[in-house]
N, C-alpha and C positions, 0 to 999 in steps of 0.2 A: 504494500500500500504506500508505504513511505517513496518507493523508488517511482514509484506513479507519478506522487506529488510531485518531486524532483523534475521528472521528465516533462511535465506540465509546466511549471515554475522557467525550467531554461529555456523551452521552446515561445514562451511569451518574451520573456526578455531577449530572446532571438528576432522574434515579429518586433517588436518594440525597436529595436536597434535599425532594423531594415527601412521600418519606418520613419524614423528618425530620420534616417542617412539616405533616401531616396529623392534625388530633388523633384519637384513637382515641376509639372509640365502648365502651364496657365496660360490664355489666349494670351498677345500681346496686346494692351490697349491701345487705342487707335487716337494719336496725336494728329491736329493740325501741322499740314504738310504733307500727310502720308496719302499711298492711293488710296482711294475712293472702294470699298468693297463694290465687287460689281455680284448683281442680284436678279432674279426673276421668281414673280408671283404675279396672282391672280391678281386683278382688276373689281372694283365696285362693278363691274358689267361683266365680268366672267373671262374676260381676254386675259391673255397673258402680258403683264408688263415686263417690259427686262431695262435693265437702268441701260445697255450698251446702247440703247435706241436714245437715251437722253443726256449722259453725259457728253461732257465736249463740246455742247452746243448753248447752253444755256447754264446757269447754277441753278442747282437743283436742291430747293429747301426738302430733307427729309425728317417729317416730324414724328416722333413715335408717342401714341396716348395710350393712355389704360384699354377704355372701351367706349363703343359708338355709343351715342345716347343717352350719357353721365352728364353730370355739371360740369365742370371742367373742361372735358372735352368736348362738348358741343359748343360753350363761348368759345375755346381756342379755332374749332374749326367752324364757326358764322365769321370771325375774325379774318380769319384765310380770307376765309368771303368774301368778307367787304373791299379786303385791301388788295383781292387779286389781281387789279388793274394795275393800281400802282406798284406790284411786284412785276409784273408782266411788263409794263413799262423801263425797270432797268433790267428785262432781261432775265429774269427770275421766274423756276415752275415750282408750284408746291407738288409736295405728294404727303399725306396723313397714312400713316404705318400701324395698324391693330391686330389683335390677336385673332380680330373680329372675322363670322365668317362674311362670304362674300353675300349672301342675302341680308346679314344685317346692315354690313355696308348701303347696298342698295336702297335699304330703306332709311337709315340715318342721311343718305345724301338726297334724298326724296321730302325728307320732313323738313327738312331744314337751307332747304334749295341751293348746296353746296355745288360748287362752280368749279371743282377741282380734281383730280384722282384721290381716290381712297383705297388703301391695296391691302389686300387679306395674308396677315403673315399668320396664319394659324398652327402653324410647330414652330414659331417662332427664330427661325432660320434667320430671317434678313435681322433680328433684332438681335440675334448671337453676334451675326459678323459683324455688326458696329459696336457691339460690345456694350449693348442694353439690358440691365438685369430685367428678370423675366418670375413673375411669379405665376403659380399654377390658372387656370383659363378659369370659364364661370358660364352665370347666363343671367337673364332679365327681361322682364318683361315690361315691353312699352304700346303704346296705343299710339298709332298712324291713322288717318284717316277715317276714324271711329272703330279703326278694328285692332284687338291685341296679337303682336307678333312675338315671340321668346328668341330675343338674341341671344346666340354662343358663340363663344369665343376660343378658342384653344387653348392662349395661352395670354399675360395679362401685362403687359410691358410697360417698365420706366416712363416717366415723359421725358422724355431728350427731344433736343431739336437739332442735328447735326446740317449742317451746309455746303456741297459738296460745290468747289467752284468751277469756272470751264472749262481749268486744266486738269478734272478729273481728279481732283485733290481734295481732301478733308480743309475746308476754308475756315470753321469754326463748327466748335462742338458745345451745346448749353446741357448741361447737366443737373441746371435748378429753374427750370422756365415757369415763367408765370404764366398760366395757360393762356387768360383773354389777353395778356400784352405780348403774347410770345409774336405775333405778325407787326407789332410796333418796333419790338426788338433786333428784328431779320430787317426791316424797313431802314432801320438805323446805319445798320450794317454796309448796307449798298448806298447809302447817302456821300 
């Protein structure tokens, strides 16, 4: 019995030591300057968007929310809204990044008569490669049109607003965005 213990006792402090001494492997996080992760997902309309179709051409606001249909995230993305002109003006395309599936999107950019891409990252892929923490997905339920729809979501992501510029580059990264000023914010940016 005793040599049990024993055998038990050094084979921990064996894992322990491995452990220890193992360096961990972690994404690199993604500074201003660095390439732009390139990405493809689904669309508010079920197309597939791929960023190689929009980099290089424009700067490309990518903003990542919790979920369609929240407070937060519907000022941040009526905001878009309003200011899409004047982003469009210096040259600048939004895109709003959710866990959200693609029919909720559809219908959060239906209620709220949203003028811009909304793109369904639902295994949270595109929110890995910018290096947005991601907590488990969900659902909810909202009324459209007098009828109740239950959005789901995948998975349930940071609010970041990263900036990807025309040379394909991480322009700026917000890691603490205030949701209704976050399109005053990016506005600033290109002033």
């Amino acid at each position: 019995m005793k040599s049990n213990v024993k055998v038990v006792i050094v084979c921990c402090i064996g894992a322990l030591f491995v452990c220890l001494h193992t360096p961990r492997v972690e994404a690199e996080e993604l500074k201003v300057g660095d390439a732009a992760p390139k990405f493809e997902c689904k669309d508010d309309s079920g197309n597939v968007w791929k960023s190689a179709d929009h980099y290089g051409k424009k700067s490309v606001v990518v903003y990542f929310y919790p979920a369609a249909m929240t407070g937060g995230c519907t000022k941040q993305a009526c905001a878009y809204r309003d200011d899409k002109q004047k982003l469009a003006d210096k040259d600048v395309e939004v895109v709003g990044v959710s866990g959200d599936e693609v029919d909720g999107l559809r219908l959060f950019k239906k209620a709220h008569d949203l003028n811009f891409t909304l793109l369904a990252d639902t295994d949270g892929s595109v929110a890995k490669a910018f290096g947005v923490p991601l907590k488990d997905g969900g659902e909810i339920t909202r009324e459209v049109d007098g009828k109740e729809f239950v959005l789901k979501r995948g998975v349930t992501s940071a609010r970041w607003t990263i900036v990807v510029g025309k040379d394909s580059k991480i322009a700026s990264i917000n890691k603490e965005v205030k949701a209704a000023d976050d399109s005053q914010f990016i506005l600033k940016l290109f002033n």
